[in-house]
C-alpha positions as CSV (number, residue, x, y, z in Angstrom):
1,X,23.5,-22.5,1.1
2,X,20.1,-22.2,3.0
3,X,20.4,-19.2,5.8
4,X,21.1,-20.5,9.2
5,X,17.8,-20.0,11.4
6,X,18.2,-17.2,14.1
7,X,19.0,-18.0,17.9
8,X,17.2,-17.6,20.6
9,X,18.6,-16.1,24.0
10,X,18.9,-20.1,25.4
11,X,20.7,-21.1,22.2
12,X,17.9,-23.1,20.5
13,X,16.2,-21.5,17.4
14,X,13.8,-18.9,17.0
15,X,11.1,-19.3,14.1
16,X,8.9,-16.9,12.7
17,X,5.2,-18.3,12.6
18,X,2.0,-16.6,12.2
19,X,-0.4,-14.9,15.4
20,X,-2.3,-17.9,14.6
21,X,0.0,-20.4,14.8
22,X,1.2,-18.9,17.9
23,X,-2.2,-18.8,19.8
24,X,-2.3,-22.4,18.5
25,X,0.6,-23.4,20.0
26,X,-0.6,-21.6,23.4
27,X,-3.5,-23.8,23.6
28,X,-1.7,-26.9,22.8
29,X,0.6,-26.0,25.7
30,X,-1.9,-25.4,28.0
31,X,-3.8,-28.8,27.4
32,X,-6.1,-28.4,24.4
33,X,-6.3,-30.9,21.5
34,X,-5.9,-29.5,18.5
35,X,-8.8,-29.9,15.8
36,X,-11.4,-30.3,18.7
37,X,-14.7,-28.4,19.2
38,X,-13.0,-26.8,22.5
39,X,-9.5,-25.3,20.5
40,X,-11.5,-23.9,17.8
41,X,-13.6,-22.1,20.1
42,X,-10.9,-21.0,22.1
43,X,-8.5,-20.0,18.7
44,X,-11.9,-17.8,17.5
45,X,-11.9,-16.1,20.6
46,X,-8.5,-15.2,20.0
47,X,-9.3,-14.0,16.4
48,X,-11.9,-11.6,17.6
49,X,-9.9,-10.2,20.6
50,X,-7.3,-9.7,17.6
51,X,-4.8,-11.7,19.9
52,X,-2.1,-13.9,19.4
53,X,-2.0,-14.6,23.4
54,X,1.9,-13.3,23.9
55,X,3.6,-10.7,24.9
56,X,6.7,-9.4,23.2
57,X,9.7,-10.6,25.7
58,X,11.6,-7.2,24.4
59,X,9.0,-4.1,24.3
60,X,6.0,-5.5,26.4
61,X,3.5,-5.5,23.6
62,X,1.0,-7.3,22.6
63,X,1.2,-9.1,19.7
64,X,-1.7,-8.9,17.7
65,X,-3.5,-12.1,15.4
66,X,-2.4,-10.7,12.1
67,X,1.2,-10.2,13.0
68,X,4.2,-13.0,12.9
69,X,6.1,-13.7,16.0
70,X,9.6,-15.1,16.3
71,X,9.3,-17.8,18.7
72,X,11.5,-19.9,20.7
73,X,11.5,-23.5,19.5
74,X,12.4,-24.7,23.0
75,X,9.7,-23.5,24.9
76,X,9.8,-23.5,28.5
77,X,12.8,-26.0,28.8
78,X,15.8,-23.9,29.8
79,X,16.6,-21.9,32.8
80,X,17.1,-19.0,30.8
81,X,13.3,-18.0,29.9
82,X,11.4,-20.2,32.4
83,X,8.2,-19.3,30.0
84,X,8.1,-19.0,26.2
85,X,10.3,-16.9,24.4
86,X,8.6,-14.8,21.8
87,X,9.8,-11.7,19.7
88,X,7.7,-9.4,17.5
89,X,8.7,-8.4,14.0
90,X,9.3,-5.2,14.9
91,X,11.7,-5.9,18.0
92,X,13.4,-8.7,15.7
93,X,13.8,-6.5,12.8
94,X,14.8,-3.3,15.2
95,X,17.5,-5.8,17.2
96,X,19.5,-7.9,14.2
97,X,18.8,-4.8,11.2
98,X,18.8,-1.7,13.3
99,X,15.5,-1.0,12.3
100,X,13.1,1.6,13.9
101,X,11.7,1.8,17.4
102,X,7.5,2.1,17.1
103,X,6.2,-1.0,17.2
104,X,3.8,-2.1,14.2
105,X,1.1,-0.6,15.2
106,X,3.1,2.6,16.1
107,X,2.7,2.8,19.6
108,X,6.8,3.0,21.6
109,X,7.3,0.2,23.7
110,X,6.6,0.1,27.3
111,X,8.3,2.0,29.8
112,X,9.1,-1.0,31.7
113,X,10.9,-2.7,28.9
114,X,12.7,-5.9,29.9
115,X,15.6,-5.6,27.6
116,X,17.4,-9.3,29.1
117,X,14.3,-10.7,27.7
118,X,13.7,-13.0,30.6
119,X,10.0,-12.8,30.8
120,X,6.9,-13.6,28.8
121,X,3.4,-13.4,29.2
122,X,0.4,-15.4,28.2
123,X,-2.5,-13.2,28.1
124,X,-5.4,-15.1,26.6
């Protein structure tokens, strides 16, 4: 049988998409049409700042373009993460494997690590 997709915090499912799909995804939320002169501009940007536009909800770091994110499928519509829910590979891999503790690019997480996960950040 196929392999039950990971759950988020709320209950809803996590996926695992690409930095670029998950800038994508930022831009659609915040009002861009995707496929118009004004997204791609905006989803270069982000390429060149090596940015996917979230924060890690676990360790407070940034996840970069060429990483993959685990993502909330329901958004912003629960009580439980008023913002998007995002996880980086390391954090997901660290949490449901018992993996290590740097994150990819081998820094430590943040002192200030929310470990309820009830925060995210957009920082494009």
């Amino acid at each position: 049988g196929a392999d039950a997709a990971p759950l988020c915090v709320c209950g809803d499912s996590l996926s695992r998409v690409s930095g670029r799909e998950r800038a994508s995804l930022w831009f659609e939320h915040v009002g861009f049409e995707r496929g118009t002169p004004r997204f791609e501009q905006e989803l270069r940007a982000a390429q060149l700042r090596d940015t996917s536009g979230v924060i890690c909800d676990m360790c407070d770091v940034q996840v970069p373009w060429s990483s993959s994110v685990w993502t909330c499928q329901g958004g912003d519509a629960t009580i439980l993460h008023a913002l998007s829910y995002d996880i980086c590979d390391r954090c997901f891999r660290q949490h449901t494997f018992g993996g290590g503790t740097a994150s990819a690019d081998g820094a430590s997480p943040a002192p200030d690590v929310d470990r309820q996960g009830h925060r995210s950040h957009a920082i494009l």
